[in-house]
MARBA-3410 file (N, C-alpha, C, O; in Angstrom, 1 decimal):
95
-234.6,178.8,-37.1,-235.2,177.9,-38.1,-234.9,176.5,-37.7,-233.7,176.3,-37.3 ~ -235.8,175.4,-37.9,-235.6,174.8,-37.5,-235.8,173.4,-38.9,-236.8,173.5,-39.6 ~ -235.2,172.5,-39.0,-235.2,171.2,-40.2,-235.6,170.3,-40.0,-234.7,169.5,-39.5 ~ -236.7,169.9,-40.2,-237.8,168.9,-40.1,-236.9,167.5,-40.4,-236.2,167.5,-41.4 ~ -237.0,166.7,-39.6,-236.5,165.3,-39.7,-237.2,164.5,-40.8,-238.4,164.7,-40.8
-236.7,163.2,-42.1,-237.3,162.7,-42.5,-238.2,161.7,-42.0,-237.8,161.1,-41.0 ~ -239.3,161.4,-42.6,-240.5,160.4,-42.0,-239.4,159.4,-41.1,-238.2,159.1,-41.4 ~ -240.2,159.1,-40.3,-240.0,157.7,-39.6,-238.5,158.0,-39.0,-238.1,157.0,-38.4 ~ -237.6,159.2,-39.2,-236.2,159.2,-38.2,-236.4,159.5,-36.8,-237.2,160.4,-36.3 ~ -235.4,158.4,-36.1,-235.4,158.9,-35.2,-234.6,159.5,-34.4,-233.6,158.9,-34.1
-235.0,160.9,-33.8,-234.2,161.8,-33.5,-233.4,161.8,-32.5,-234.2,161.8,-31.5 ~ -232.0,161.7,-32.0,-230.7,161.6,-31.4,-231.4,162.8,-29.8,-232.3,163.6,-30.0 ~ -230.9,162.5,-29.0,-230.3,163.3,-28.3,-229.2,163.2,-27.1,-228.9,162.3,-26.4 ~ -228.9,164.3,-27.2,-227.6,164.2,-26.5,-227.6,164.2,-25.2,-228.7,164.2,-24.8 ~ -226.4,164.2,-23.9,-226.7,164.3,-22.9,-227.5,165.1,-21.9,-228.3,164.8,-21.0
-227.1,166.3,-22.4,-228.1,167.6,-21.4,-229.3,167.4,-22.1,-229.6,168.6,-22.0 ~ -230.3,166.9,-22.7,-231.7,166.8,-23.2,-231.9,165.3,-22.5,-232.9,165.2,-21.8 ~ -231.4,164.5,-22.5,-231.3,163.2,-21.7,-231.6,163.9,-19.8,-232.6,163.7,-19.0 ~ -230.7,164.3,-19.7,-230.7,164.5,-18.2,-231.8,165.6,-17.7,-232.2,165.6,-16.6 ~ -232.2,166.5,-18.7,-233.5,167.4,-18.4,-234.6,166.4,-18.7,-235.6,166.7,-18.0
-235.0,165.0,-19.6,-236.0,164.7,-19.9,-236.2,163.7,-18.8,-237.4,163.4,-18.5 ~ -235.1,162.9,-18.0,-235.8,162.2,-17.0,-235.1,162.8,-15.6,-234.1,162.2,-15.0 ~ -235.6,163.7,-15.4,-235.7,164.8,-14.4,-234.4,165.3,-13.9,-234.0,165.0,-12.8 ~ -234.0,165.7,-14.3,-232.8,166.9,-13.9,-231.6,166.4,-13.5,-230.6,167.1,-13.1 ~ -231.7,164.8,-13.6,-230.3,164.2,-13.1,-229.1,164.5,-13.4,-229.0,164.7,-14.6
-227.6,164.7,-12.7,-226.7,164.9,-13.3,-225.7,164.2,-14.1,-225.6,163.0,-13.7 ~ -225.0,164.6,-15.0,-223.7,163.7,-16.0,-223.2,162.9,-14.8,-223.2,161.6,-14.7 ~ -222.9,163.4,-14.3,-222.6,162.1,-13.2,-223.4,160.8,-12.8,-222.9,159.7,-12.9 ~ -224.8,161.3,-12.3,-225.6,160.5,-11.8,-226.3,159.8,-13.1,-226.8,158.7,-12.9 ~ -226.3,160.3,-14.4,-226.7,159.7,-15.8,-225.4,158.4,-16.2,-225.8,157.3,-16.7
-224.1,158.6,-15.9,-223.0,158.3,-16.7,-223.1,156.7,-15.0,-223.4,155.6,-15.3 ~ -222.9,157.0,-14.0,-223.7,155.7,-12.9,-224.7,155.0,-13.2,-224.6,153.9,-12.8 ~ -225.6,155.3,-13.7,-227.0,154.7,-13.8,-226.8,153.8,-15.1,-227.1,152.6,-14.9 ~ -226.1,154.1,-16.4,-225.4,153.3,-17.4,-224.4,152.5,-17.3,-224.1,151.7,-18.2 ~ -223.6,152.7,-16.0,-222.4,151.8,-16.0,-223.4,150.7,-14.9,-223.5,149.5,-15.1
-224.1,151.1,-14.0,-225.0,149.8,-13.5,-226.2,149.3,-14.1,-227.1,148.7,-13.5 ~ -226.1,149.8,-15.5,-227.1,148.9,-16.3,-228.9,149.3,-16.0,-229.8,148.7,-16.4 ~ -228.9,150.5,-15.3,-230.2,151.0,-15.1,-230.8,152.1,-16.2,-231.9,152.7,-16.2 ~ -229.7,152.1,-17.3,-230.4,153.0,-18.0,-229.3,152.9,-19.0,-228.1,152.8,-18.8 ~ -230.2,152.9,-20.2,-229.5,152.4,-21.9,-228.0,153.4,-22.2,-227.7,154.6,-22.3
-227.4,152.3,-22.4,-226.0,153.0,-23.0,-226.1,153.8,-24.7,-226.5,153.4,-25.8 ~ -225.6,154.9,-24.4,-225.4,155.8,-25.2,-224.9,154.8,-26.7,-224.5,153.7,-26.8 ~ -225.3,155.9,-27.8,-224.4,155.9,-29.1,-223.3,156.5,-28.8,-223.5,156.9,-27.6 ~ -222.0,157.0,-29.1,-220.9,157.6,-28.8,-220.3,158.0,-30.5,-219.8,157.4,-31.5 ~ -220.7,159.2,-30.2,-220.2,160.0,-31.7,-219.1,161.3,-30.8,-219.1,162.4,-30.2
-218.2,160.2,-31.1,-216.6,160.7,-30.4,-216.4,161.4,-29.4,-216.0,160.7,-28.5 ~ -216.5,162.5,-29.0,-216.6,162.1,-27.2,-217.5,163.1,-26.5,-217.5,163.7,-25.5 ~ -218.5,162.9,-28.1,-219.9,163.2,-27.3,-220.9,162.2,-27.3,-220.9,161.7,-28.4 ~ -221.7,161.7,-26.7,-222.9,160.9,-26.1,-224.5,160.9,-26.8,-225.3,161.7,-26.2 ~ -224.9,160.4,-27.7,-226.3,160.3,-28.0,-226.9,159.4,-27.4,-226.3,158.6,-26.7
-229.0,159.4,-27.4,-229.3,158.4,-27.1,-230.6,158.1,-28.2,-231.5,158.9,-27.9 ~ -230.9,157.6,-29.1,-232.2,157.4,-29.7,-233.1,157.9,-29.0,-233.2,157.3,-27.9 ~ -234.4,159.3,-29.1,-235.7,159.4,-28.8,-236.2,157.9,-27.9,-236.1,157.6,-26.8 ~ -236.6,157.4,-29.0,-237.2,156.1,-28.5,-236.9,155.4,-27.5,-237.7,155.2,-26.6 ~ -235.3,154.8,-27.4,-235.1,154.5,-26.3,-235.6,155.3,-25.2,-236.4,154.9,-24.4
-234.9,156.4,-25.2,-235.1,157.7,-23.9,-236.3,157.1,-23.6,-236.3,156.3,-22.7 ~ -237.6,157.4,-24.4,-239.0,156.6,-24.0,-239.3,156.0,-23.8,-240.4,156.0,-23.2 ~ -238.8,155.0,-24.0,-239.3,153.2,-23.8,-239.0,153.6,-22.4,-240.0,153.7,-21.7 ~ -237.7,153.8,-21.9,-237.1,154.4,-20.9,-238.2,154.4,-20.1,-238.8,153.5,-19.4 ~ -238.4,155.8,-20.3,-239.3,156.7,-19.1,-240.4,156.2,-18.9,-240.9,156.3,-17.8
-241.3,155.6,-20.2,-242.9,154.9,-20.3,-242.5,153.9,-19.0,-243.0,154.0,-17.8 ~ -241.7,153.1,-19.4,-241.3,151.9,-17.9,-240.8,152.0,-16.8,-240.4,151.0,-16.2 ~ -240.9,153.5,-16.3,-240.4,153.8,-14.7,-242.1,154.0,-14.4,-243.0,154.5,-15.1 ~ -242.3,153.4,-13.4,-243.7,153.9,-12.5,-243.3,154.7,-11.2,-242.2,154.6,-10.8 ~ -244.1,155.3,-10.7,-244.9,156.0,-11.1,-245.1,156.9,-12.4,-244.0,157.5,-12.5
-246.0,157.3,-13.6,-245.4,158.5,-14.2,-246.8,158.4,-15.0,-247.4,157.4,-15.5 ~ -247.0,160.0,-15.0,-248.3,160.6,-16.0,-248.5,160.5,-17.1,-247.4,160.5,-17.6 ~ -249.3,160.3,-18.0,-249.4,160.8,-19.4,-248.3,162.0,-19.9,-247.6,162.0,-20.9 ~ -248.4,162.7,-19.0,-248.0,164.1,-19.6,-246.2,164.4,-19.3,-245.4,165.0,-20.1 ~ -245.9,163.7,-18.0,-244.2,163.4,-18.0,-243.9,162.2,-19.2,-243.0,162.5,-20.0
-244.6,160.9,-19.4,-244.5,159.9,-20.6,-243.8,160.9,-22.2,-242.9,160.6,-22.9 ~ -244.6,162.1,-22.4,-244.6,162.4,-23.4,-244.1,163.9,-23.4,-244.6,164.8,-24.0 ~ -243.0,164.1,-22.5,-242.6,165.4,-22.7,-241.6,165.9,-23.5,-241.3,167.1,-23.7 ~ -241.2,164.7,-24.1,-239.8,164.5,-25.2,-240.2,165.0,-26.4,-239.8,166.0,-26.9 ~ -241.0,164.5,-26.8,-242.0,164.9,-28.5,-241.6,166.5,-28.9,-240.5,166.8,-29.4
-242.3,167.2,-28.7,-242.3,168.4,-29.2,-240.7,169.5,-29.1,-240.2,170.2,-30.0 ~ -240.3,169.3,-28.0,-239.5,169.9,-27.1,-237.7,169.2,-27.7,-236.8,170.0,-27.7 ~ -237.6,168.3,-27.9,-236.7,167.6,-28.7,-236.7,167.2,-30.3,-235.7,166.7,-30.8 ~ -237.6,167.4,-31.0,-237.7,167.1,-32.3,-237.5,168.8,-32.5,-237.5,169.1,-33.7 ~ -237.4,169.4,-32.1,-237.1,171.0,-32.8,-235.6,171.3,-32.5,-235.2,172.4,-32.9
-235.0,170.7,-31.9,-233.7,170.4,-31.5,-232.6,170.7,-32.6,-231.8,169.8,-33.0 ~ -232.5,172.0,-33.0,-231.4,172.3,-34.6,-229.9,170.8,-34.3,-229.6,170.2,-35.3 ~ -229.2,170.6,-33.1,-228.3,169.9,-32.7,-228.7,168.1,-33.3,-227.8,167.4,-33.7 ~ -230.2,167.7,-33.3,-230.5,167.0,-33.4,-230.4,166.6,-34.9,-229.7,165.6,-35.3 ~ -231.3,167.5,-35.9,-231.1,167.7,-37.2,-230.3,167.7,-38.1,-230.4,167.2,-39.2
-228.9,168.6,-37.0,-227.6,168.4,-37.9,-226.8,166.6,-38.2,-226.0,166.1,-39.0 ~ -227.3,166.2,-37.1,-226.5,164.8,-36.5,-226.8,164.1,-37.3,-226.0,163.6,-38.1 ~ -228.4,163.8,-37.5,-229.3,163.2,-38.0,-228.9,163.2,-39.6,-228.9,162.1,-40.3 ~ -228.7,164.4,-40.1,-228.5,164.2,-41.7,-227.0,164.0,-42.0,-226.5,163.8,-43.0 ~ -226.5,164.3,-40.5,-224.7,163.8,-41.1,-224.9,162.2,-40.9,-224.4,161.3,-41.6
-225.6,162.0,-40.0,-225.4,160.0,-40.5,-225.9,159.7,-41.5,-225.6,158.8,-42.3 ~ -227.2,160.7,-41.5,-227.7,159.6,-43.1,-226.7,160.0,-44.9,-226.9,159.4,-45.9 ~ -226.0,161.0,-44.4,-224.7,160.9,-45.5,-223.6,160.6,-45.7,-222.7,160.8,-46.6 ~ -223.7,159.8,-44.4,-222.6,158.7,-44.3,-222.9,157.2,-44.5,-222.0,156.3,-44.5 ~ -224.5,157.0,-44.9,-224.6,155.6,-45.4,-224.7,155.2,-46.9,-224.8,154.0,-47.2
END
């Protein structure tokens, strides 16, 4: 089962959905690409790693070459993300 995020949130994800969404790179080669500023620094919810959806996108929309269909492979495949949902409503019960 999976918990529908409220309108307009946006959905967290974590390392290993980060590193499958812009192609199979490793924690290693993800955790390099951030310390030289080639790719958005994490949220850090204690000594695990989020990244906002959006970013991730903005992200990938602005690498060229890239399809419609690589642009938008995050959507469906990450908003069903139970890991996502839980995160998501523990921050918003902490504001």
């Amino acid at each position: 089962m999976t918990h529908p995020l409220p309108e307009g949130m946006d959905p967290l994800l974590f390392t290993a959905s980060v590193q499958q969404a812009i192609g199979g790179i490793t924690r290693q080669g993800l955790s390099k690409m951030v310390k030289e500023g080639r790719f958005p620094a994490p949220l850090a919810f204690g000594t695990r790693n989020a990244w906002r959806a959006s970013v991730v996108q903005a992200w990938i929309n602005a690498q060229q070459p890239r399809t419609p269909d690589q642009r938008n492979v995050l959507s469906a495949r990450l908003v069903r993300d139970r890991r996502v949902a839980r995160v998501v409503a523990a921050i918003e019960a902490t504001k």
